[in-house]
N, CA, C and O atoms as a Tripos MOL2 file, in Angstrom:
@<TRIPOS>MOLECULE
protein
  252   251    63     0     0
PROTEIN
NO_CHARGES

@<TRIPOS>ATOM
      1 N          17.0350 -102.6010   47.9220 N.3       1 UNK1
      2 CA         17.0990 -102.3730   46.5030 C.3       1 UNK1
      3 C          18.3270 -101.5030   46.2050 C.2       1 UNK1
      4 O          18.9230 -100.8330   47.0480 O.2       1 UNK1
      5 N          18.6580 -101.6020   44.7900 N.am      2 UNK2
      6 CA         20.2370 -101.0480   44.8060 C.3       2 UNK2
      7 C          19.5910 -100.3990   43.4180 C.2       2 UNK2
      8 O          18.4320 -100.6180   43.0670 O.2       2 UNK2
      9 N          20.8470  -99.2830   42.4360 N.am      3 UNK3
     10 CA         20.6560  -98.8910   41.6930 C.3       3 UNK3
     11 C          22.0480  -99.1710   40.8250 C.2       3 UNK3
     12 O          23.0520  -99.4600   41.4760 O.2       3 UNK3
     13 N          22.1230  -99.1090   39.6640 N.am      4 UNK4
     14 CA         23.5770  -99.2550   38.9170 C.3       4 UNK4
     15 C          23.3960  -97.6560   38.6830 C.2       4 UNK4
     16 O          22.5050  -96.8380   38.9140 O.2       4 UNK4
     17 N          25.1110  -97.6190   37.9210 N.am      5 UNK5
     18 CA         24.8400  -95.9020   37.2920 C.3       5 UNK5
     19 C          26.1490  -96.9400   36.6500 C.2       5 UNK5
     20 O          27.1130  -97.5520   37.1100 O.2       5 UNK5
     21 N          25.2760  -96.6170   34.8110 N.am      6 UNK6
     22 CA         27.1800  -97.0120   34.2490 C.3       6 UNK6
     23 C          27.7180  -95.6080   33.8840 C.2       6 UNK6
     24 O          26.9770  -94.6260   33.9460 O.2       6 UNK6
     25 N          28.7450  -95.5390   33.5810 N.am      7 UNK7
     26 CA         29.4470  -94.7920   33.6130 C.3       7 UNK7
     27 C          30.6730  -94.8700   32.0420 C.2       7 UNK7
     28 O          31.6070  -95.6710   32.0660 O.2       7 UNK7
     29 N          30.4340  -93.8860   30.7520 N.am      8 UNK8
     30 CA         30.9340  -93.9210   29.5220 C.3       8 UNK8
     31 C          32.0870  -92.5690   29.4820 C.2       8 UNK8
     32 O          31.7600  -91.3840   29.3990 O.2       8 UNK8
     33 N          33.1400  -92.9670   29.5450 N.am      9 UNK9
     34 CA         33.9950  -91.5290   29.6090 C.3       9 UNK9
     35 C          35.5660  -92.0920   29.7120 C.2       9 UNK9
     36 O          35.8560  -93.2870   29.7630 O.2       9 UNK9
     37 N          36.5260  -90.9800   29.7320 N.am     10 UNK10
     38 CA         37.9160  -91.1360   30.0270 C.3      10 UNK10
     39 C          38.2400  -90.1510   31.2340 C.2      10 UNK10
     40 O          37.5930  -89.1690   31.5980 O.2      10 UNK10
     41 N          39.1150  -90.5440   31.6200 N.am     11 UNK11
     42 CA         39.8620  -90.0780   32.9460 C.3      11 UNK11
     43 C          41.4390  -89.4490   32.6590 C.2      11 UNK11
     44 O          42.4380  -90.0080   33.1110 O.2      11 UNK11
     45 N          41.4710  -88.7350   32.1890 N.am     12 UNK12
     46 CA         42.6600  -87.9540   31.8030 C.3      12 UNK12
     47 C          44.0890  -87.6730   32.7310 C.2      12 UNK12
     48 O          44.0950  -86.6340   33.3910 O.2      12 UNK12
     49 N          45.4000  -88.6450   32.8050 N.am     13 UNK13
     50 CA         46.1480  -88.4690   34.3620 C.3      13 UNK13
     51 C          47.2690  -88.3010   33.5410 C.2      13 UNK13
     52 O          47.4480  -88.5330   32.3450 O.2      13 UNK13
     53 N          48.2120  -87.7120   34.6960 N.am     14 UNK14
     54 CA         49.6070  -87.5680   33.9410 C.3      14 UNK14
     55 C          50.5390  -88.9770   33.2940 C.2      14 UNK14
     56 O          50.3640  -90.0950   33.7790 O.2      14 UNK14
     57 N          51.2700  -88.7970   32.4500 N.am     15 UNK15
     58 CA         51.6650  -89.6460   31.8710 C.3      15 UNK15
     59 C          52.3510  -90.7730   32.8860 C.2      15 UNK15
     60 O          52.5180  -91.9790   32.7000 O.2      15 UNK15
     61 N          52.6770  -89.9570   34.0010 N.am     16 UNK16
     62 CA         53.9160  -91.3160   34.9570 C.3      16 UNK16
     63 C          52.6330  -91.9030   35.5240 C.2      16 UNK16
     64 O          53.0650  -92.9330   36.0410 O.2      16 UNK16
     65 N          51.1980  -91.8850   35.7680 N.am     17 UNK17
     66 CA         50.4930  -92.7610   36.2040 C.3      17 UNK17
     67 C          50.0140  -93.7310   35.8310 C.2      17 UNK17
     68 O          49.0240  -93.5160   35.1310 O.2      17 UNK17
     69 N          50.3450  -95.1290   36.0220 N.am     18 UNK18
     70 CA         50.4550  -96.1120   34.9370 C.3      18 UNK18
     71 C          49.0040  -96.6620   35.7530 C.2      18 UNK18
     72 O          48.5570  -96.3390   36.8530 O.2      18 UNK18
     73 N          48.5350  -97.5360   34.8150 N.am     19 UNK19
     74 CA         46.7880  -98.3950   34.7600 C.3      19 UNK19
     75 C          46.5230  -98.6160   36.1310 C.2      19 UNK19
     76 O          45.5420  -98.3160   36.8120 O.2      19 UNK19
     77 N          47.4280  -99.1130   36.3700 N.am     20 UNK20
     78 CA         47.3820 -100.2530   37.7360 C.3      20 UNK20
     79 C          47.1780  -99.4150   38.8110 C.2      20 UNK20
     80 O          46.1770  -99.6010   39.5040 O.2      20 UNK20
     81 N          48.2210  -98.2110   39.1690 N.am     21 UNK21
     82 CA         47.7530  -96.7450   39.8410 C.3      21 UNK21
     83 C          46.6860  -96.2740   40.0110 C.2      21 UNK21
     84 O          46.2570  -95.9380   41.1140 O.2      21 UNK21
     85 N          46.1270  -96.1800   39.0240 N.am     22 UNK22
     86 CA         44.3240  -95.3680   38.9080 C.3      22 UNK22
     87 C          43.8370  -96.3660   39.4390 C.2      22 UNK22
     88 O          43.7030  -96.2640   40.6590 O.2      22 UNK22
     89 N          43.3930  -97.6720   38.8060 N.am     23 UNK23
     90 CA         42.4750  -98.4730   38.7940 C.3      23 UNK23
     91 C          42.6640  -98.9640   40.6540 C.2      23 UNK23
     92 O          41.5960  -99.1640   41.2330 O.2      23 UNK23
     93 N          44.0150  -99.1400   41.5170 N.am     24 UNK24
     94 CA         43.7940  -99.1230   42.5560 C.3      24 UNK24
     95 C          43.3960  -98.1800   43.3290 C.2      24 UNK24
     96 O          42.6280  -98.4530   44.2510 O.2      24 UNK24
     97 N          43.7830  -97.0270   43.1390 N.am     25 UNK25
     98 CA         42.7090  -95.9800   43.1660 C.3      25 UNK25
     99 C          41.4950  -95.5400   43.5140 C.2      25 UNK25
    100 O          40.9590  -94.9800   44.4710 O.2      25 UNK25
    101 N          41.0940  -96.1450   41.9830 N.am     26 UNK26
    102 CA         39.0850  -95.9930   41.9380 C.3      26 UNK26
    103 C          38.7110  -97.1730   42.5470 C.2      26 UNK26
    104 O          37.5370  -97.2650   42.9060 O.2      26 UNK26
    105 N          39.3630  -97.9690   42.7120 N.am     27 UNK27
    106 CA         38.9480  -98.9720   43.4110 C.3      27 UNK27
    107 C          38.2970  -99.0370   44.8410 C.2      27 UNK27
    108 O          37.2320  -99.4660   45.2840 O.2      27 UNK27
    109 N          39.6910  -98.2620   45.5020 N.am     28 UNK28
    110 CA         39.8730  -97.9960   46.5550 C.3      28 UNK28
    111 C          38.6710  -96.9640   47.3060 C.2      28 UNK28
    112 O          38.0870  -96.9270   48.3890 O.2      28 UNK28
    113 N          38.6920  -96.1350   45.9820 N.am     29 UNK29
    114 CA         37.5360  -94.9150   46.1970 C.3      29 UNK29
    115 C          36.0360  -95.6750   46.5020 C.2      29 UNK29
    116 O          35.2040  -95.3910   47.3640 O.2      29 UNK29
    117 N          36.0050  -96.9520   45.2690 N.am     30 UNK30
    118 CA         34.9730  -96.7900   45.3220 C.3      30 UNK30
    119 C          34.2640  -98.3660   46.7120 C.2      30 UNK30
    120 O          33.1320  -98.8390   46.8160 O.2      30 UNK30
    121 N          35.7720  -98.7510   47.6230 N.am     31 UNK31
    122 CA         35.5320  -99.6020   48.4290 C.3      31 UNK31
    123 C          35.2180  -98.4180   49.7670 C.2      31 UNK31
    124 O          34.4670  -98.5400   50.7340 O.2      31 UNK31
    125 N          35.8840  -97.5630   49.4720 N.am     32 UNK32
    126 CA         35.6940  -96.7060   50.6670 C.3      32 UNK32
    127 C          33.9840  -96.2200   51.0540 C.2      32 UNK32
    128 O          33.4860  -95.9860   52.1550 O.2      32 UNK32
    129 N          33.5410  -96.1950   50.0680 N.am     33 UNK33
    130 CA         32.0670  -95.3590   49.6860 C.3      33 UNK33
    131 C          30.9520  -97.0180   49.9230 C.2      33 UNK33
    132 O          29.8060  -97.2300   49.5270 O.2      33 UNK33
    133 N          31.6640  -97.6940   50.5150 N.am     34 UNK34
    134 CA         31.0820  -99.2940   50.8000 C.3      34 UNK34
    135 C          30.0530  -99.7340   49.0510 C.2      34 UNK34
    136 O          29.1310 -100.5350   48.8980 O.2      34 UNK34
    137 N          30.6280  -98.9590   48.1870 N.am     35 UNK35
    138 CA         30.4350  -99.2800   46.9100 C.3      35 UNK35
    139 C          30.7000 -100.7670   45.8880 C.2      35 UNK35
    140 O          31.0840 -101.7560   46.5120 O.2      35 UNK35
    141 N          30.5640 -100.8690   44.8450 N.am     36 UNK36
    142 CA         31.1400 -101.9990   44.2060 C.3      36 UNK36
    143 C          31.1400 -101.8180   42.5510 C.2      36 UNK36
    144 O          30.0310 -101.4500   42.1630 O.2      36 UNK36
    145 N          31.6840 -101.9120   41.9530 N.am     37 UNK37
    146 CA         32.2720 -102.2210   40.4980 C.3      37 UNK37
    147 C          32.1020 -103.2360   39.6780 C.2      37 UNK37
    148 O          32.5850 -104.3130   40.0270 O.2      37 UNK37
    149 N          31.4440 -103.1580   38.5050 N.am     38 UNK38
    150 CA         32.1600 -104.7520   37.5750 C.3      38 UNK38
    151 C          32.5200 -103.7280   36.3000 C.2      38 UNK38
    152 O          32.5030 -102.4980   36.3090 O.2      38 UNK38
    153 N          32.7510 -104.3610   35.5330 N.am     39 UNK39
    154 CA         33.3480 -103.8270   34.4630 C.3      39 UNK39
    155 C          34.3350 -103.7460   33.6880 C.2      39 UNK39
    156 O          34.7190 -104.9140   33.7420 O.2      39 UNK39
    157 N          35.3400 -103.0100   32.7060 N.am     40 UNK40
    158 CA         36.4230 -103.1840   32.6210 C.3      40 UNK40
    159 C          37.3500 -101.6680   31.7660 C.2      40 UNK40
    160 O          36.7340 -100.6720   31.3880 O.2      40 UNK40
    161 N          38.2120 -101.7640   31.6810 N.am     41 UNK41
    162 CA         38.9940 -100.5600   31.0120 C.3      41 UNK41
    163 C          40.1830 -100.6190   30.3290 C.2      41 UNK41
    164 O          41.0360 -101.4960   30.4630 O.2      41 UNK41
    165 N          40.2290  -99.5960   29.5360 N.am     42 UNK42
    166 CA         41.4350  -99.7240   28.4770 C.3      42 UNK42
    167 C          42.1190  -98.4690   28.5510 C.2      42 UNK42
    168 O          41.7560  -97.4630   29.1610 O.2      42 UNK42
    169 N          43.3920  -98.6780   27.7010 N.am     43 UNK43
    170 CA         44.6270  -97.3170   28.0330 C.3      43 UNK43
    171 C          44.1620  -96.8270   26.6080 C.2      43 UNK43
    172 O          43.9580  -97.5430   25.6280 O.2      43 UNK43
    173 N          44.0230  -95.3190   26.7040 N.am     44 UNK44
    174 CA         44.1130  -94.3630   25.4580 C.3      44 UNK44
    175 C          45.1070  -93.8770   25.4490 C.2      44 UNK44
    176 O          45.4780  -93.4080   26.5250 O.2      44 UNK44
    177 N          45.8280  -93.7740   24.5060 N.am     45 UNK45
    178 CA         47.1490  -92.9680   24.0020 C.3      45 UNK45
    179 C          47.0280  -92.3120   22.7640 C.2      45 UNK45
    180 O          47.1140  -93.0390   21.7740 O.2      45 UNK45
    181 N          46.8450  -91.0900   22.5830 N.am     46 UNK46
    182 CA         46.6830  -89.8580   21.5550 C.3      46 UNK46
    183 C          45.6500  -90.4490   20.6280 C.2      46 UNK46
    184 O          45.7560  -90.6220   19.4140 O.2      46 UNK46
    185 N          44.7330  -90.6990   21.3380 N.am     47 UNK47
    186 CA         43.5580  -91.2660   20.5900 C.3      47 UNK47
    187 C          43.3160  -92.7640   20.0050 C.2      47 UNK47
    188 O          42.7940  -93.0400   18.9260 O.2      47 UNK47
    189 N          43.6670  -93.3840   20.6800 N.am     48 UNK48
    190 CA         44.1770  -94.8790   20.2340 C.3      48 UNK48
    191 C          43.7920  -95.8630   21.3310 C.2      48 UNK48
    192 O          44.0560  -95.4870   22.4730 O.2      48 UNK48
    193 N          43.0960  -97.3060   21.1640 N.am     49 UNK49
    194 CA         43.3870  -97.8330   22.4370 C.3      49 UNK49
    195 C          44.6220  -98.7860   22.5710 C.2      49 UNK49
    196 O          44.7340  -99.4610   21.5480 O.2      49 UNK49
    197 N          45.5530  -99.0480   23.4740 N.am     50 UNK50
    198 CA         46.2850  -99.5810   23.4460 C.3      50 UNK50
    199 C          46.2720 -101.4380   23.7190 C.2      50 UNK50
    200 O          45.5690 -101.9350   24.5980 O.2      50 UNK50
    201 N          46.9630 -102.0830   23.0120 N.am     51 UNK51
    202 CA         46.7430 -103.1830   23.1450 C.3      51 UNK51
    203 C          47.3070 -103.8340   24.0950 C.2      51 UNK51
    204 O          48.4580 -103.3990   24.1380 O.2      51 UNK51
    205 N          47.1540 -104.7340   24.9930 N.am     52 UNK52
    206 CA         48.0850 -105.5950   26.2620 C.3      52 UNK52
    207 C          49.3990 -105.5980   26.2690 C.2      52 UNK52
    208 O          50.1710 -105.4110   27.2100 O.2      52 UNK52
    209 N          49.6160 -105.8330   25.1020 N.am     53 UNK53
    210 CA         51.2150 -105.9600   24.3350 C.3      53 UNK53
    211 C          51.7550 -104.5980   24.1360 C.2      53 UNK53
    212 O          52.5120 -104.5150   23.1690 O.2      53 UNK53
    213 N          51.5740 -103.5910   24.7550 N.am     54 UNK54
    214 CA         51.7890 -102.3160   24.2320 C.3      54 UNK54
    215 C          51.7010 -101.4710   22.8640 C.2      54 UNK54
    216 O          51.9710 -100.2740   22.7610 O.2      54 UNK54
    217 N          51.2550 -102.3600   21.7930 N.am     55 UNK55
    218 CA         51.2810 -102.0170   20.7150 C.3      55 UNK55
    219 C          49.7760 -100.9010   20.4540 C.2      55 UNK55
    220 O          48.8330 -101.0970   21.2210 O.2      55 UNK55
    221 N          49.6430  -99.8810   19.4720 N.am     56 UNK56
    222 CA         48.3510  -99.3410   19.4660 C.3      56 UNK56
    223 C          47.5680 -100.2050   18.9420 C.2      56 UNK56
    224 O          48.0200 -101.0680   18.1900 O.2      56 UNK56
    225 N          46.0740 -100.1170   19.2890 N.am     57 UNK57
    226 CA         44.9110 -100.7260   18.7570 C.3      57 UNK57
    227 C          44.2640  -99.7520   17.5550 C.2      57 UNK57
    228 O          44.7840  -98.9870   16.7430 O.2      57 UNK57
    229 N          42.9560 -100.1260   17.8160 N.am     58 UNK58
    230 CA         41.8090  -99.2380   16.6210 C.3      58 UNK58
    231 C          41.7200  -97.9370   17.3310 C.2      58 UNK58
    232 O          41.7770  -98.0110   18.5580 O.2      58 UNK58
    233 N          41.5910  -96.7520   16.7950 N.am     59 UNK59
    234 CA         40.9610  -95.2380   17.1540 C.3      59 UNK59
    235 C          39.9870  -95.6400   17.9680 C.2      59 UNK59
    236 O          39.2910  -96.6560   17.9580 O.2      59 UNK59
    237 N          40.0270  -94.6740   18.7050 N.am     60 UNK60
    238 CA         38.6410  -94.4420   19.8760 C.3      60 UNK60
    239 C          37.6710  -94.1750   19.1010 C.2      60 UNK60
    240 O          36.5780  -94.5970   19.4780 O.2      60 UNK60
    241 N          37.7150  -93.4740   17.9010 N.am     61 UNK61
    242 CA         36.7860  -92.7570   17.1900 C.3      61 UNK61
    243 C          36.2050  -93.7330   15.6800 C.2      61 UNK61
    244 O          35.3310  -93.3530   14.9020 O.2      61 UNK61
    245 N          36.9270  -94.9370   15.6020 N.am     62 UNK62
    246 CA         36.7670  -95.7360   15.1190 C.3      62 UNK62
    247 C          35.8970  -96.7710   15.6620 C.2      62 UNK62
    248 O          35.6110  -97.6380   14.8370 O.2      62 UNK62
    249 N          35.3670  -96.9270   16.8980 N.am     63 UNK63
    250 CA         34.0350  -97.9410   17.4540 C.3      63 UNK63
    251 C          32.9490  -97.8970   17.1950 C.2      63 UNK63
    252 O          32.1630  -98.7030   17.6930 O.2      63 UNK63
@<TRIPOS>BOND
     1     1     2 1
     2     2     3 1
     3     3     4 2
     4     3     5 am
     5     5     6 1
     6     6     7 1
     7     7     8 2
     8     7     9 am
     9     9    10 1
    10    10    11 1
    11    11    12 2
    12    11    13 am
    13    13    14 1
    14    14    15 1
    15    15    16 2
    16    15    17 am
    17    17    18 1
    18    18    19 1
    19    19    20 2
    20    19    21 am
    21    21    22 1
    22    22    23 1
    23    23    24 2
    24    23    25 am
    25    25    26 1
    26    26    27 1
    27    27    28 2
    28    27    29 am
    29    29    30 1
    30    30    31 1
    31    31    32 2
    32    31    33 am
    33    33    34 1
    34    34    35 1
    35    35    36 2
    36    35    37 am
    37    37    38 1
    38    38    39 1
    39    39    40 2
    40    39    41 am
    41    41    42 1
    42    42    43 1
    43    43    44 2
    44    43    45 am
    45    45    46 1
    46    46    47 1
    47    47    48 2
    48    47    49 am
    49    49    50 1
    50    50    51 1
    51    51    52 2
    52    51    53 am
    53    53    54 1
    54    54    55 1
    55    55    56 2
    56    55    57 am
    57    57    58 1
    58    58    59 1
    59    59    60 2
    60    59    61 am
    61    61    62 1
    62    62    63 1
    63    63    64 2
    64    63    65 am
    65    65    66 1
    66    66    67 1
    67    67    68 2
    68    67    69 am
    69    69    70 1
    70    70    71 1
    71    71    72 2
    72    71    73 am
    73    73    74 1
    74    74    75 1
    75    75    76 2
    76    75    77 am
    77    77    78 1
    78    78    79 1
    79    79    80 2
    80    79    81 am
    81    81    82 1
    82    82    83 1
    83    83    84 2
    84    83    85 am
    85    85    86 1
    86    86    87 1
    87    87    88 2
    88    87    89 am
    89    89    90 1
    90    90    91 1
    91    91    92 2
    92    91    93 am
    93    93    94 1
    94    94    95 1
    95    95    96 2
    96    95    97 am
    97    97    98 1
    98    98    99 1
    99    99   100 2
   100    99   101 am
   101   101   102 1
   102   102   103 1
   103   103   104 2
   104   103   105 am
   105   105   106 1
   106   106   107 1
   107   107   108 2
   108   107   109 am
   109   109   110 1
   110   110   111 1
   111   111   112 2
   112   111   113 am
   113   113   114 1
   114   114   115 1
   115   115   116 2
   116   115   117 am
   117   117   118 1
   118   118   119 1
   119   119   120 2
   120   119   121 am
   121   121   122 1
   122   122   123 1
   123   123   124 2
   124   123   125 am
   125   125   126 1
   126   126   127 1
   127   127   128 2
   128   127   129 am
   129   129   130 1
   130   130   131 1
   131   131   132 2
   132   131   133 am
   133   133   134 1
   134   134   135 1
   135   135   136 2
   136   135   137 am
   137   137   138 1
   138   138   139 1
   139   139   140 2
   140   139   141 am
   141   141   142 1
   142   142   143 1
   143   143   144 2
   144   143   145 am
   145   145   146 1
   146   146   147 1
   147   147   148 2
   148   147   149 am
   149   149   150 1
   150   150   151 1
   151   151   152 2
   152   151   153 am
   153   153   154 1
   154   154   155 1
   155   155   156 2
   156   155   157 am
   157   157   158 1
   158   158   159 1
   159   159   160 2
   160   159   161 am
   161   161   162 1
   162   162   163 1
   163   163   164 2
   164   163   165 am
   165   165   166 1
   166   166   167 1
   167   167   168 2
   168   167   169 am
   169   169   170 1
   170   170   171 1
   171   171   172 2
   172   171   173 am
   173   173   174 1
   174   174   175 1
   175   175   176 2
   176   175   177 am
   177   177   178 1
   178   178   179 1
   179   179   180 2
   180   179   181 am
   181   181   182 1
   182   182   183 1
   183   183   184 2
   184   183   185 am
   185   185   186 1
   186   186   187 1
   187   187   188 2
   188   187   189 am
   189   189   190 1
   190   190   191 1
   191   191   192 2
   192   191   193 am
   193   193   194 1
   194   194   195 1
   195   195   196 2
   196   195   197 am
   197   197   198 1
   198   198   199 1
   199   199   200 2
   200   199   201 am
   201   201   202 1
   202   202   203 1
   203   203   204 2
   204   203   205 am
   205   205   206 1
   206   206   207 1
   207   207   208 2
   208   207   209 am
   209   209   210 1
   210   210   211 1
   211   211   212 2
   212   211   213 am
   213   213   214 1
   214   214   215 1
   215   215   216 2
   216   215   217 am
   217   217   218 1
   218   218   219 1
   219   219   220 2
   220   219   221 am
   221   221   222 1
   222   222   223 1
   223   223   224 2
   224   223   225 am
   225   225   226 1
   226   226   227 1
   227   227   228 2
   228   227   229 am
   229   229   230 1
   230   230   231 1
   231   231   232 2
   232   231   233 am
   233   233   234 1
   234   234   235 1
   235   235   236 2
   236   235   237 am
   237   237   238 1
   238   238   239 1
   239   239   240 2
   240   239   241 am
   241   241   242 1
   242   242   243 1
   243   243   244 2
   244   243   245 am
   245   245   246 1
   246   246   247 1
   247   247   248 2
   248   247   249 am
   249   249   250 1
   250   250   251 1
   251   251   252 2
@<TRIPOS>SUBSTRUCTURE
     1 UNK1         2 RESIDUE 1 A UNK
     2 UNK2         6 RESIDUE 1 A UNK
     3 UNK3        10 RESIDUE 1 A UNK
     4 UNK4        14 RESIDUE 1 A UNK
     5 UNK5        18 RESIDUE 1 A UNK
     6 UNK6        22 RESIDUE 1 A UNK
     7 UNK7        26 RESIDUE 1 A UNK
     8 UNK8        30 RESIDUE 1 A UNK
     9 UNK9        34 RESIDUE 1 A UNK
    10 UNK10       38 RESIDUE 1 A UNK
    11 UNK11       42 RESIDUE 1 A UNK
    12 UNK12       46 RESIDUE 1 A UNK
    13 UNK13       50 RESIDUE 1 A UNK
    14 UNK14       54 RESIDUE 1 A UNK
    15 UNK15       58 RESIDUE 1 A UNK
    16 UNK16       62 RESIDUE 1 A UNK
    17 UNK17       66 RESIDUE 1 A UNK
    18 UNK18       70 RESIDUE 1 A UNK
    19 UNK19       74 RESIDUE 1 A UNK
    20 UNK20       78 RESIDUE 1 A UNK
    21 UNK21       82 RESIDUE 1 A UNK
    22 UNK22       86 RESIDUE 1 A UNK
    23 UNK23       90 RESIDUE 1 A UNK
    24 UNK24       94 RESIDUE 1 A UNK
    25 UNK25       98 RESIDUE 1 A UNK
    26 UNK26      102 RESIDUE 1 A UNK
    27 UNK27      106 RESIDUE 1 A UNK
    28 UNK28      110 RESIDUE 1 A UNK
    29 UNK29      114 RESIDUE 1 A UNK
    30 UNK30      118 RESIDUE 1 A UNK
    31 UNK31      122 RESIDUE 1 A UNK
    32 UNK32      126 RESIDUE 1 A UNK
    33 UNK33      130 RESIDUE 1 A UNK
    34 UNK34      134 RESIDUE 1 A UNK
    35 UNK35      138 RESIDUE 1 A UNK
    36 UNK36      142 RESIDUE 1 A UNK
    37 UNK37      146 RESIDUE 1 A UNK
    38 UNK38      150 RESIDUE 1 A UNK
    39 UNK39      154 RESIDUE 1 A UNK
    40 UNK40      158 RESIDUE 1 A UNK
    41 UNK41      162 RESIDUE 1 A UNK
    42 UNK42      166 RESIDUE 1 A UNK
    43 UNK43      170 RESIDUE 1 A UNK
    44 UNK44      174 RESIDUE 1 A UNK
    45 UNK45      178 RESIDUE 1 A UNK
    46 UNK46      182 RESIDUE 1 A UNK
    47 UNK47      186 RESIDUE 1 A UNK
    48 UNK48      190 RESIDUE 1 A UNK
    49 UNK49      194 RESIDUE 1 A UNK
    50 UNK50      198 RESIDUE 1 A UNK
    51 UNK51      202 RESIDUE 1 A UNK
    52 UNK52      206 RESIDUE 1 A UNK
    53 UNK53      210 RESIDUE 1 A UNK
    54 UNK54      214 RESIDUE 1 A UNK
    55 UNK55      218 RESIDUE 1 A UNK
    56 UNK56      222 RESIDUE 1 A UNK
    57 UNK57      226 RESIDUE 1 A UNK
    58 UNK58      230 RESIDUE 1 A UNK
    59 UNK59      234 RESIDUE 1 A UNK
    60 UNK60      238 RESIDUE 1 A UNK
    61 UNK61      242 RESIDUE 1 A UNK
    62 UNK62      246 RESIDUE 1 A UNK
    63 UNK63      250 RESIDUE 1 A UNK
């Protein structure tokens, strides 16, 4: 038997660490821990989510 834990929050990194960085990362973290993931994530920028295209999206505080 297994358990989920989701997980609702931001991860706060310096600006030169771009998506792809972290996310191999936590990935990594969480292959190490013989763990597993589904899910998905988005870039915040000064309160904003950012869109694929780099352009800003809707407020975080706007969902």
């Amino acid at each position: 038997m297994t358990k989920e834990i989701e997980i609702q929050g931001c991860v706060s990194v310096p600006e030169e660490v771009s998506m792809d960085d972290f996310i191999d990362n936590f990935i990594a973290f969480i292959e190490e821990n013989g763990w597993s993931f589904g899910g998905g994530y988005r870039t915040i920028i000064d309160g904003y989510y950012i869109n694929e295209d780099g352009t800003k999206g809707e407020g975080v505080l706007d969902t």
